[in-house]
mmJSON file of the N, C-alpha and C atoms, coordinates in Angstrom:
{"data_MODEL":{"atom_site":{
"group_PDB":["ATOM","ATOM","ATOM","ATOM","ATOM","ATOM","ATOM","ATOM","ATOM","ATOM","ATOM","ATOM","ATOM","ATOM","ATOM","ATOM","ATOM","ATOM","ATOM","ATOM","ATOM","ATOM","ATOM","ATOM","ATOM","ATOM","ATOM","ATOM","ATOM","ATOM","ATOM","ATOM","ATOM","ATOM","ATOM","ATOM","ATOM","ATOM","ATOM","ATOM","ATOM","ATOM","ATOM","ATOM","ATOM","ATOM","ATOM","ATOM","ATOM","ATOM","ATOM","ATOM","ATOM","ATOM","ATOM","ATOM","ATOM","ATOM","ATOM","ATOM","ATOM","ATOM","ATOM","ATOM","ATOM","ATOM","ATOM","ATOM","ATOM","ATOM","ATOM","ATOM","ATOM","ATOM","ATOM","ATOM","ATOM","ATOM","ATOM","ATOM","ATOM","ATOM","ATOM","ATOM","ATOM","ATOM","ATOM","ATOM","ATOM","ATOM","ATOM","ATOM","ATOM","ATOM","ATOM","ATOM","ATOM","ATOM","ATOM","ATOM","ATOM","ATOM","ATOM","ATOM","ATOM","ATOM","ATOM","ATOM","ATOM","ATOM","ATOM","ATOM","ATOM","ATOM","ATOM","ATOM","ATOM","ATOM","ATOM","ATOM","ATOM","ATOM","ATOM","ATOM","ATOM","ATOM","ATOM","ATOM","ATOM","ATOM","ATOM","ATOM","ATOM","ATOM","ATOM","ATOM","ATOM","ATOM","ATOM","ATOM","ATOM","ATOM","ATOM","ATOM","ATOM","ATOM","ATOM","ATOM","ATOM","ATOM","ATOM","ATOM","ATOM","ATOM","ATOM","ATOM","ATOM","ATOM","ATOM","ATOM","ATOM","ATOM","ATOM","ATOM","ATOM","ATOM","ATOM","ATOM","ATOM","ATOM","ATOM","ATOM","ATOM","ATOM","ATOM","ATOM","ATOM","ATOM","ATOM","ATOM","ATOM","ATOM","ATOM","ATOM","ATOM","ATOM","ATOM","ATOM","ATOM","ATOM","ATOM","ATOM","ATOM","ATOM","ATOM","ATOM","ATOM","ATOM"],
"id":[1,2,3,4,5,6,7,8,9,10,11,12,13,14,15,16,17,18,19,20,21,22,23,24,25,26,27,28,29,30,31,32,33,34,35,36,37,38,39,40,41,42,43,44,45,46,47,48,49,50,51,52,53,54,55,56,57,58,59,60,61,62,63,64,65,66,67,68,69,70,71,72,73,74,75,76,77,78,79,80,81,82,83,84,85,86,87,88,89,90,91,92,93,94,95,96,97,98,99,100,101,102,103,104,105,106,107,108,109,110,111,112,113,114,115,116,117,118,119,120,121,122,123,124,125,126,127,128,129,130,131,132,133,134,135,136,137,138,139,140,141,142,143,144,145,146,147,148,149,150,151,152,153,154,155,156,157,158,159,160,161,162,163,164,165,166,167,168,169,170,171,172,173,174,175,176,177,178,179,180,181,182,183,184,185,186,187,188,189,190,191,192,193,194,195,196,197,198],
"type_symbol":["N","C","C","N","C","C","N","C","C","N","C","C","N","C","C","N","C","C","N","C","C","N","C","C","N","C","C","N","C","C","N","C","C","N","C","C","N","C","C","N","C","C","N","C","C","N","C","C","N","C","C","N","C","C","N","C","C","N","C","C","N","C","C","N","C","C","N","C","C","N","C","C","N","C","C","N","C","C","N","C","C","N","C","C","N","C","C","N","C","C","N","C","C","N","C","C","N","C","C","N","C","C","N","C","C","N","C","C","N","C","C","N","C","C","N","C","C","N","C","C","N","C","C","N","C","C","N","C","C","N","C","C","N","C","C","N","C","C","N","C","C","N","C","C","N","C","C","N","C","C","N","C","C","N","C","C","N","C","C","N","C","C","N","C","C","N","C","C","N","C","C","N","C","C","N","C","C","N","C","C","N","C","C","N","C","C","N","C","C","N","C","C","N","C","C","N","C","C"],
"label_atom_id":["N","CA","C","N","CA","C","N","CA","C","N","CA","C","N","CA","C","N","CA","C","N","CA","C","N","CA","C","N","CA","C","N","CA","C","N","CA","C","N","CA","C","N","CA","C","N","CA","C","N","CA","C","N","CA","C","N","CA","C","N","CA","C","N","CA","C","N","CA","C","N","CA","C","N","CA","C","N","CA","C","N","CA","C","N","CA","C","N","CA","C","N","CA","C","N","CA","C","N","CA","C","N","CA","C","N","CA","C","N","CA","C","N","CA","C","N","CA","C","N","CA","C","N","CA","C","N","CA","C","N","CA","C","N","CA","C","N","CA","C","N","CA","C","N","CA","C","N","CA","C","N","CA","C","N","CA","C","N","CA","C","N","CA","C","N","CA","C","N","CA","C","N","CA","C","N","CA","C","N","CA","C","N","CA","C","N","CA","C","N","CA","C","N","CA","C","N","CA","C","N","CA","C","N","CA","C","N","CA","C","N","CA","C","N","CA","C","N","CA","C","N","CA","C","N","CA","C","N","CA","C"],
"label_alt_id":[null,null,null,null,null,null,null,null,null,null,null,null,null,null,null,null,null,null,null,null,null,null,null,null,null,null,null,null,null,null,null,null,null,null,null,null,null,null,null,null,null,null,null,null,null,null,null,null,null,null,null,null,null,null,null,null,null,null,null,null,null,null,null,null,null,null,null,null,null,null,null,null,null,null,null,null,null,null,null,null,null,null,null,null,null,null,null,null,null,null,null,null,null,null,null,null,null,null,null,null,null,null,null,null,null,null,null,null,null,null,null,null,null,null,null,null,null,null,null,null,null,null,null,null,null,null,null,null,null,null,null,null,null,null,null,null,null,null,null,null,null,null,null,null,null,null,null,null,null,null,null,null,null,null,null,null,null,null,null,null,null,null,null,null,null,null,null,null,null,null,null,null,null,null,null,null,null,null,null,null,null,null,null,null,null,null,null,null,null,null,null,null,null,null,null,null,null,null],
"label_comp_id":["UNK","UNK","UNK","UNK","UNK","UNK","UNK","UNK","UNK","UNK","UNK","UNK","UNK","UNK","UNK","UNK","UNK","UNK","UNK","UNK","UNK","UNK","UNK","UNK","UNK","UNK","UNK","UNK","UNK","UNK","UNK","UNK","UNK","UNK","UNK","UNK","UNK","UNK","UNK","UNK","UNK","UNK","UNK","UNK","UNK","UNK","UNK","UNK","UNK","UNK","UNK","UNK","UNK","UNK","UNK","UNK","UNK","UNK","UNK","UNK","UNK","UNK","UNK","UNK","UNK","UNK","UNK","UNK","UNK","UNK","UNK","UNK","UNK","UNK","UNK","UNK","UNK","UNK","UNK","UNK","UNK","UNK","UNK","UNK","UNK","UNK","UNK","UNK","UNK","UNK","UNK","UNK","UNK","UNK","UNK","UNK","UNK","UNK","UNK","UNK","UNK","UNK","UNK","UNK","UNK","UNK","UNK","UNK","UNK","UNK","UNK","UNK","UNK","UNK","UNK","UNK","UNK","UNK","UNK","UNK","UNK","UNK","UNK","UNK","UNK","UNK","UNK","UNK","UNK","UNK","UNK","UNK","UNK","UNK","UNK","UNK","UNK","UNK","UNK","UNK","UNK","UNK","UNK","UNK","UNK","UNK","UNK","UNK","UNK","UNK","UNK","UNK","UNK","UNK","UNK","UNK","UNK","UNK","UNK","UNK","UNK","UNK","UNK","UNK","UNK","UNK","UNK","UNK","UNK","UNK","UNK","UNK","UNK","UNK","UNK","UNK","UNK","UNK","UNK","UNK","UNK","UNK","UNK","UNK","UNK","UNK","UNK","UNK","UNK","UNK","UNK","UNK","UNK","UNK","UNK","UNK","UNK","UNK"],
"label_asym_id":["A","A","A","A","A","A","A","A","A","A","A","A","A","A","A","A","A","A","A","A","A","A","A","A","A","A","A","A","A","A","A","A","A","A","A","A","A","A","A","A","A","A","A","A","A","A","A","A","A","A","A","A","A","A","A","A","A","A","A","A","A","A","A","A","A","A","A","A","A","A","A","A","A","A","A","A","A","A","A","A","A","A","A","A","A","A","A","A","A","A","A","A","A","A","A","A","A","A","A","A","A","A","A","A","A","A","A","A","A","A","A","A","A","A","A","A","A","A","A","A","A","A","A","A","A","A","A","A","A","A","A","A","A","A","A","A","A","A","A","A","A","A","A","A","A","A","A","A","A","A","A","A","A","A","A","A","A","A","A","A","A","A","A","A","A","A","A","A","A","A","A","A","A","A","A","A","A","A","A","A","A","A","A","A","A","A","A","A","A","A","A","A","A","A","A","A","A","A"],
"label_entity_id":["1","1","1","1","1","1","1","1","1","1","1","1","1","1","1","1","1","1","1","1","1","1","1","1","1","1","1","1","1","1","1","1","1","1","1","1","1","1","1","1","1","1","1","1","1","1","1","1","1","1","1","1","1","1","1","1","1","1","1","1","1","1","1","1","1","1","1","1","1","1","1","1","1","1","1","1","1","1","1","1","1","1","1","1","1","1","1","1","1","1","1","1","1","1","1","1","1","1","1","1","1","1","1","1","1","1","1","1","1","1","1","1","1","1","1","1","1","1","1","1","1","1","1","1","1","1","1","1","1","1","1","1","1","1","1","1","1","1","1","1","1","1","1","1","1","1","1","1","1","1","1","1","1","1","1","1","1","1","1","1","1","1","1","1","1","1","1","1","1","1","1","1","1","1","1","1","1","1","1","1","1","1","1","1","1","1","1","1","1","1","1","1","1","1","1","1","1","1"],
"label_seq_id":[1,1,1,2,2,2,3,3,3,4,4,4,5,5,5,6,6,6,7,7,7,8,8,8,9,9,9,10,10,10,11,11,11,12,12,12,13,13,13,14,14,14,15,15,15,16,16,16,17,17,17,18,18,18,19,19,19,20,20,20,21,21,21,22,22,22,23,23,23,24,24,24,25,25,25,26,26,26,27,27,27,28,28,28,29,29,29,30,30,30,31,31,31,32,32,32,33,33,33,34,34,34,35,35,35,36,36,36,37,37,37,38,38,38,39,39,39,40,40,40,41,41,41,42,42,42,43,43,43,44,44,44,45,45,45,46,46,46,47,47,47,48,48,48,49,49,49,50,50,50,51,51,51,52,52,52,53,53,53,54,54,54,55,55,55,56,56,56,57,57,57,58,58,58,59,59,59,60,60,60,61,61,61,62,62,62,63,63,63,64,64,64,65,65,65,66,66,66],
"pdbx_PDB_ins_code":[null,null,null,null,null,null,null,null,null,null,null,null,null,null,null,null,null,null,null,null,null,null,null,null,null,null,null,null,null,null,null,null,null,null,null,null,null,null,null,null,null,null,null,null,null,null,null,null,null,null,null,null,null,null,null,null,null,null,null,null,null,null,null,null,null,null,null,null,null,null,null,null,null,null,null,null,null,null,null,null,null,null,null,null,null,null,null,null,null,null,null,null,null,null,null,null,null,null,null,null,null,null,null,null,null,null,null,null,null,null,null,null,null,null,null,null,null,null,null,null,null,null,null,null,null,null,null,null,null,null,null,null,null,null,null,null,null,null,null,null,null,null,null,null,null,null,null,null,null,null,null,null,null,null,null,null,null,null,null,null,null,null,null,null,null,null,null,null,null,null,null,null,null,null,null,null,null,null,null,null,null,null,null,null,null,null,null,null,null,null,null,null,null,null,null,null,null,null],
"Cartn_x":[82.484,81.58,80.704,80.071,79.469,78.997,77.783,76.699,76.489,76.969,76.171,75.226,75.299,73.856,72.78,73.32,72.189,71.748,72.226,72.159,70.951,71.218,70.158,68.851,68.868,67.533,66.681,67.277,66.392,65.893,66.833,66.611,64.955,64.395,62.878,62.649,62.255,61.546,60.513,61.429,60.935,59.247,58.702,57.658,56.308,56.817,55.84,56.314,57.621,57.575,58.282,58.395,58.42,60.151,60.195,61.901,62.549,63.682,64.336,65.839,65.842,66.852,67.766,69.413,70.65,70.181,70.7,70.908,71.903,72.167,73.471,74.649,74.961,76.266,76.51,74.9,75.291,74.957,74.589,74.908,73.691,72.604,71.635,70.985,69.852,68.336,67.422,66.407,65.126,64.61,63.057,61.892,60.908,60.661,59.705,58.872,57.976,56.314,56.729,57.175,57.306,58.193,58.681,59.561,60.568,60.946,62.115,63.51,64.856,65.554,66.528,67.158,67.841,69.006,69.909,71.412,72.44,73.142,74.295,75.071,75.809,76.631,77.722,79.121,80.254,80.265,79.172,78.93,77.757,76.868,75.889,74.507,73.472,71.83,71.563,71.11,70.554,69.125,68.476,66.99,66.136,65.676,65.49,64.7,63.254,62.002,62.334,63.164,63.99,65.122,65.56,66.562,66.479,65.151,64.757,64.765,65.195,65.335,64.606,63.418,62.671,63.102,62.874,63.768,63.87,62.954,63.095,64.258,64.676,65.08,66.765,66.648,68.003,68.817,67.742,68.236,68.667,68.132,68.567,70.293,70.787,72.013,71.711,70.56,70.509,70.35,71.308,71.615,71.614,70.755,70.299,68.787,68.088,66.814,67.167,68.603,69.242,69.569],
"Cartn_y":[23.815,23.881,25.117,25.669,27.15,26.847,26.727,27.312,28.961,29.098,30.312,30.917,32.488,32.718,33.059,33.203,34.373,32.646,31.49,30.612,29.769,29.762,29.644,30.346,31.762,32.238,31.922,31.47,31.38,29.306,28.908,27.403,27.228,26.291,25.638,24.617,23.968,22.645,22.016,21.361,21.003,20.299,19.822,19.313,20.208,21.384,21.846,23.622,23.538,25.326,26.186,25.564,26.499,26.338,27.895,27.957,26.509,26.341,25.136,26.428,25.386,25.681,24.733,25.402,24.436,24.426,22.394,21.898,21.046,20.631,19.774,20.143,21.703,21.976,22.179,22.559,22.991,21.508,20.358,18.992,18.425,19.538,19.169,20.553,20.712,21.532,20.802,21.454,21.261,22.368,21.188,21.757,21.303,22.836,22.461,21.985,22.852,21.876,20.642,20.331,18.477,17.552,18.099,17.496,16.722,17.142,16.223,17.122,16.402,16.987,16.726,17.257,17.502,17.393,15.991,16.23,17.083,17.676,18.344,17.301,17.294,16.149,17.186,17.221,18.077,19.577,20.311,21.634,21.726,20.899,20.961,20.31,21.214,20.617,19.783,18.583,17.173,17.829,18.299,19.128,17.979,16.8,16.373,15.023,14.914,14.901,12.862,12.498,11.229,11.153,12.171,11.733,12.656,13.247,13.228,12.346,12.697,12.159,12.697,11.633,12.298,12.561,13.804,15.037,13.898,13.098,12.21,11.407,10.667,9.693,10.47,11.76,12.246,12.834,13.394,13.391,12.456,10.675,9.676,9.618,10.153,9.819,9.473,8.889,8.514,9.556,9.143,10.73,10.209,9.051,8.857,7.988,7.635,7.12,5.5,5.29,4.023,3.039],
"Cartn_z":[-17.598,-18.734,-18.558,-19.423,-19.549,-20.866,-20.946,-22.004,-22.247,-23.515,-23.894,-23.521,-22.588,-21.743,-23.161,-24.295,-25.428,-25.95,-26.063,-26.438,-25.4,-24.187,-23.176,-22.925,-23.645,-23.661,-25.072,-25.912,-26.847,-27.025,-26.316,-26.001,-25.291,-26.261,-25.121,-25.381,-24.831,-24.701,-25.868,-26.664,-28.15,-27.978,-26.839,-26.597,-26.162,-25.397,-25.098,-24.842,-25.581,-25.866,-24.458,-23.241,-22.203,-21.693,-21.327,-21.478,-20.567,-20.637,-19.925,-19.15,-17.943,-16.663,-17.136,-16.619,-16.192,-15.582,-15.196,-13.95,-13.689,-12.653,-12.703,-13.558,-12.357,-13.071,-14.971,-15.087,-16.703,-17.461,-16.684,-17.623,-18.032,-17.824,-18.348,-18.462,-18.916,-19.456,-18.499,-17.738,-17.34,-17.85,-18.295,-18.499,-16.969,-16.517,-15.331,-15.84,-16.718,-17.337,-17.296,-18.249,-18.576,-17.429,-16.747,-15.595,-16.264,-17.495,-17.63,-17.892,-17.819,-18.314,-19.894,-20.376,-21.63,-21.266,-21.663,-21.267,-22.364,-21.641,-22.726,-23.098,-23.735,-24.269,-24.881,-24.313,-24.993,-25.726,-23.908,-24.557,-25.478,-25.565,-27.229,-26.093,-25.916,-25.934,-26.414,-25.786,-27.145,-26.386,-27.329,-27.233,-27.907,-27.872,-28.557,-27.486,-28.145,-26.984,-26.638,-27.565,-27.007,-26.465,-26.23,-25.264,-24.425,-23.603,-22.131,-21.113,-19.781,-18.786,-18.094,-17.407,-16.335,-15.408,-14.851,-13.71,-12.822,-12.001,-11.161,-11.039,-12.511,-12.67,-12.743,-13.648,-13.626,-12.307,-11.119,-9.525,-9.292,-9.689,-8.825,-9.701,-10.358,-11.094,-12.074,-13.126,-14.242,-15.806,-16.241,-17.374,-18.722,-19.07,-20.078,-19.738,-21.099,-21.218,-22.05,-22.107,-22.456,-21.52],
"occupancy":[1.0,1.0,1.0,1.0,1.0,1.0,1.0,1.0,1.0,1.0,1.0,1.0,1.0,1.0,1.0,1.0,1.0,1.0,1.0,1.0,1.0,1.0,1.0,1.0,1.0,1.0,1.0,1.0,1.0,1.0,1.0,1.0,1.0,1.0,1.0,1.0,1.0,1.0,1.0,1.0,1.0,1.0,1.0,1.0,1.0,1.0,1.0,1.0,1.0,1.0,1.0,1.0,1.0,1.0,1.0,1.0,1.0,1.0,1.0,1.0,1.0,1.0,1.0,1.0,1.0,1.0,1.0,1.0,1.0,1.0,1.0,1.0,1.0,1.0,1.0,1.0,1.0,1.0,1.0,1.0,1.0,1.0,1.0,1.0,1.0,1.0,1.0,1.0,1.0,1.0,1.0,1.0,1.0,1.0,1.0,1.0,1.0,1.0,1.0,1.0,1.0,1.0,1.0,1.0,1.0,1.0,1.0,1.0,1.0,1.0,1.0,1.0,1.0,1.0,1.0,1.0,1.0,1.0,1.0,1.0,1.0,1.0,1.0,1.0,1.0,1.0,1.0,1.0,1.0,1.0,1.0,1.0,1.0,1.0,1.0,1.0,1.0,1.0,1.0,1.0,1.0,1.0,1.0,1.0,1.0,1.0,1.0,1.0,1.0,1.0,1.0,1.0,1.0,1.0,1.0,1.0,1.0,1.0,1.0,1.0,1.0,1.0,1.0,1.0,1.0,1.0,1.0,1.0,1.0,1.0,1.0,1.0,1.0,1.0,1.0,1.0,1.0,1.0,1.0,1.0,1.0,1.0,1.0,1.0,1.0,1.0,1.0,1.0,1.0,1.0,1.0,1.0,1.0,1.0,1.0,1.0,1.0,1.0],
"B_iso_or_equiv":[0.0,0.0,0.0,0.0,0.0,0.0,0.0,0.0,0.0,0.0,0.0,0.0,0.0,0.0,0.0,0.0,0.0,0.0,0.0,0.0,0.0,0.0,0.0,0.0,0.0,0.0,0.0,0.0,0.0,0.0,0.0,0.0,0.0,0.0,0.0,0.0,0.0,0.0,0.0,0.0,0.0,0.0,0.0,0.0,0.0,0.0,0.0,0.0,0.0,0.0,0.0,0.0,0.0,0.0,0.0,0.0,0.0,0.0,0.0,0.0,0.0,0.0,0.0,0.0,0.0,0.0,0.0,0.0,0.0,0.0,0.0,0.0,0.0,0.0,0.0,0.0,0.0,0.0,0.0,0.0,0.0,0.0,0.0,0.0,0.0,0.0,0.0,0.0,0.0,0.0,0.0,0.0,0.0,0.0,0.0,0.0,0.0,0.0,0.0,0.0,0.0,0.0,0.0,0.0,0.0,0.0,0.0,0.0,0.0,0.0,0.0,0.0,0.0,0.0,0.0,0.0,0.0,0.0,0.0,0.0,0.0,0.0,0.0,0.0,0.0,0.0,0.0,0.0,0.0,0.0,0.0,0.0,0.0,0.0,0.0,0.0,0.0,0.0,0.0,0.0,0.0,0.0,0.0,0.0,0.0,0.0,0.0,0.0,0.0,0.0,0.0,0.0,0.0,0.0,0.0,0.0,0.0,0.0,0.0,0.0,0.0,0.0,0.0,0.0,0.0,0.0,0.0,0.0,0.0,0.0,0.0,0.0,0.0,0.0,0.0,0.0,0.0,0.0,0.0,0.0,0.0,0.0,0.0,0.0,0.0,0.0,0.0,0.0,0.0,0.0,0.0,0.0,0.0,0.0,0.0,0.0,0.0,0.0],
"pdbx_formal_charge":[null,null,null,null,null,null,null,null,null,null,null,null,null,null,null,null,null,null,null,null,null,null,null,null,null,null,null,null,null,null,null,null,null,null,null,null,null,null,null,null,null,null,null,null,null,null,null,null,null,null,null,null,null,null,null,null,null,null,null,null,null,null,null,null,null,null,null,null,null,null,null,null,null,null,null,null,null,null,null,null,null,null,null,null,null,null,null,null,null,null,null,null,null,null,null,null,null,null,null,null,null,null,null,null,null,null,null,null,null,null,null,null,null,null,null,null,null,null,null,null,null,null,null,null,null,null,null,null,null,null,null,null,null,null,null,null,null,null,null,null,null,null,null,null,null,null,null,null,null,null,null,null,null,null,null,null,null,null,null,null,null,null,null,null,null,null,null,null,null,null,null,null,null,null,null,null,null,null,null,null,null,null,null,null,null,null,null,null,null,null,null,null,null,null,null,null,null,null],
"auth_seq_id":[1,1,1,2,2,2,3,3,3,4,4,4,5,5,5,6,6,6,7,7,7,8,8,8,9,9,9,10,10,10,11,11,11,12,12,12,13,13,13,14,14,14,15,15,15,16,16,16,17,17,17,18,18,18,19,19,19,20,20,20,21,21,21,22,22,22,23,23,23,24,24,24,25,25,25,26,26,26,27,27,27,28,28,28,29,29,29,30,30,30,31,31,31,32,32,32,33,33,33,34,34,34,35,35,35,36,36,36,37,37,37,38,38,38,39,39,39,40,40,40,41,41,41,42,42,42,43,43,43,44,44,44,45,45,45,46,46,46,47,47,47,48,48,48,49,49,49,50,50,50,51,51,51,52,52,52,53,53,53,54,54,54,55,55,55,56,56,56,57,57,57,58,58,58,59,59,59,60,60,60,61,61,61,62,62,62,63,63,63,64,64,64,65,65,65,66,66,66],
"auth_comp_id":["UNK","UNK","UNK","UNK","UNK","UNK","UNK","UNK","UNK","UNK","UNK","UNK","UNK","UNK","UNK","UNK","UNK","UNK","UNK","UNK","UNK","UNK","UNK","UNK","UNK","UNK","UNK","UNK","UNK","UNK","UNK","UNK","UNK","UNK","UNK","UNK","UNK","UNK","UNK","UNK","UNK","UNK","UNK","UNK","UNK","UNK","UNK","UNK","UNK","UNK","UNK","UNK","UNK","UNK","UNK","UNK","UNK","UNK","UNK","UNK","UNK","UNK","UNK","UNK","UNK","UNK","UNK","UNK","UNK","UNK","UNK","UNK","UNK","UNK","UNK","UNK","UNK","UNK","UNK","UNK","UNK","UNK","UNK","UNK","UNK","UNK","UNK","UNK","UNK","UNK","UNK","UNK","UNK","UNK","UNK","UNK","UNK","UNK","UNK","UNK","UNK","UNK","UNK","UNK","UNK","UNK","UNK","UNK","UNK","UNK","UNK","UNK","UNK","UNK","UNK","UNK","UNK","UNK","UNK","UNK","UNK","UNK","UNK","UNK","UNK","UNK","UNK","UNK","UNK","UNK","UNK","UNK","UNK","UNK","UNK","UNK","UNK","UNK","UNK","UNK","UNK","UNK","UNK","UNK","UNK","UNK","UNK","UNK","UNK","UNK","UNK","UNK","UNK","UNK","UNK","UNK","UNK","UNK","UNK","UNK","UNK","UNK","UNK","UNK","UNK","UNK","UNK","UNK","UNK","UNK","UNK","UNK","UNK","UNK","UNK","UNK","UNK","UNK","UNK","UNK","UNK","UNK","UNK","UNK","UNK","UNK","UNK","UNK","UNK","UNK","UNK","UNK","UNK","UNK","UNK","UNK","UNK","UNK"],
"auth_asym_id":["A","A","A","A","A","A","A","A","A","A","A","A","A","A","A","A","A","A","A","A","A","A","A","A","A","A","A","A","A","A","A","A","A","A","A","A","A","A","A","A","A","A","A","A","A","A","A","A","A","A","A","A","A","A","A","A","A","A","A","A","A","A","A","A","A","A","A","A","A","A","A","A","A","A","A","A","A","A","A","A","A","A","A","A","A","A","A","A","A","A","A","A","A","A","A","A","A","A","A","A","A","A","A","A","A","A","A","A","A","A","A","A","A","A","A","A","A","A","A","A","A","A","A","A","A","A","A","A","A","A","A","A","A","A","A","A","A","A","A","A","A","A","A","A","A","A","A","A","A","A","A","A","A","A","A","A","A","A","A","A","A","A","A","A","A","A","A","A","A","A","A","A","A","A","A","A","A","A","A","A","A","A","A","A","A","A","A","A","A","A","A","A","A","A","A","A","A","A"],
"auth_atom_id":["N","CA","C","N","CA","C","N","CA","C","N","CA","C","N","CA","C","N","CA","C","N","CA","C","N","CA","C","N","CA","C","N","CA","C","N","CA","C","N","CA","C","N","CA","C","N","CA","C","N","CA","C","N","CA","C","N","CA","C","N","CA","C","N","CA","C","N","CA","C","N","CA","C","N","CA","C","N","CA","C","N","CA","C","N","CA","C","N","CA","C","N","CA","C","N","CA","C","N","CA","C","N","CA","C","N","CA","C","N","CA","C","N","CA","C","N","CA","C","N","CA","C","N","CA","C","N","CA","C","N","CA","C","N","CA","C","N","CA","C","N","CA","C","N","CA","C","N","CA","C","N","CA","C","N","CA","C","N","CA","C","N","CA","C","N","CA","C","N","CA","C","N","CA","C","N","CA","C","N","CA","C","N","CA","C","N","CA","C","N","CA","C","N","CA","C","N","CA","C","N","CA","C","N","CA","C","N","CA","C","N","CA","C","N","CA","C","N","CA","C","N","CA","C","N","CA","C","N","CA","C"],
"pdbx_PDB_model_num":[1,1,1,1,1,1,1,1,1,1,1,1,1,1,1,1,1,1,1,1,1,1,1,1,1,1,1,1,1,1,1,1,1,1,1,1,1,1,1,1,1,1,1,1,1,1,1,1,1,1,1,1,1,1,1,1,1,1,1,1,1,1,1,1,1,1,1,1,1,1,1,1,1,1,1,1,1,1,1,1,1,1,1,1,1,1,1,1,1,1,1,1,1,1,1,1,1,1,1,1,1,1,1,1,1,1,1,1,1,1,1,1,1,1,1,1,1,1,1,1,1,1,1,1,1,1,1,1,1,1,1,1,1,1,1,1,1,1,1,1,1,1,1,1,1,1,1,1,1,1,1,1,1,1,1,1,1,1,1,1,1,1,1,1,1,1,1,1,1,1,1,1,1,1,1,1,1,1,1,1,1,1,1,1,1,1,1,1,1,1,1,1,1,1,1,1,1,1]
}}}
C-alpha cells in the first residue's frame, strides 16, 4: 500500500489542523497534537474526527473506535 506523497502533504487533522504522519505501514494517519490516529481503509484516509483511534489504543492492535 502507498499513499500519495502530494496527497499526504496537504492531508491534516480535521480537529485541530496539524499535519498527520503514516503509521503502521501506511494503515493509518497520526496526528501528534491530538494523539490519535486515522485509519486508511482500501488506500482512502477516513479523516474523519469519529473514526479516530487513540494512538494508545491503536499501538495496542486496536484499529477501530467500534
Amino acid at each position: 500500500m502507498s499513499l500519495n506523497k502530494e496527497l499526504l502533504e496537504i492531508l491534516a487533522c480535521p480537529k485541530c489542523r496539524q499535519p498527520v504522519e503514516p503509521v503502521d505501514n501506511e494503515r493509518g494517519l497520526k496526528c501528534a497534537q491530538c494523539k490519535v490516529v486515522y485509519p486508511v481503509r482500501d488506500e482512502i484516509p477516513v479523516m474523519l474526527v469519529e473514526e479516530a483511534v487513540p494512538a494508545e489504543l491503536w499501538e495496542q492492535g486496536q484499529r477501530s473506535v467500534k
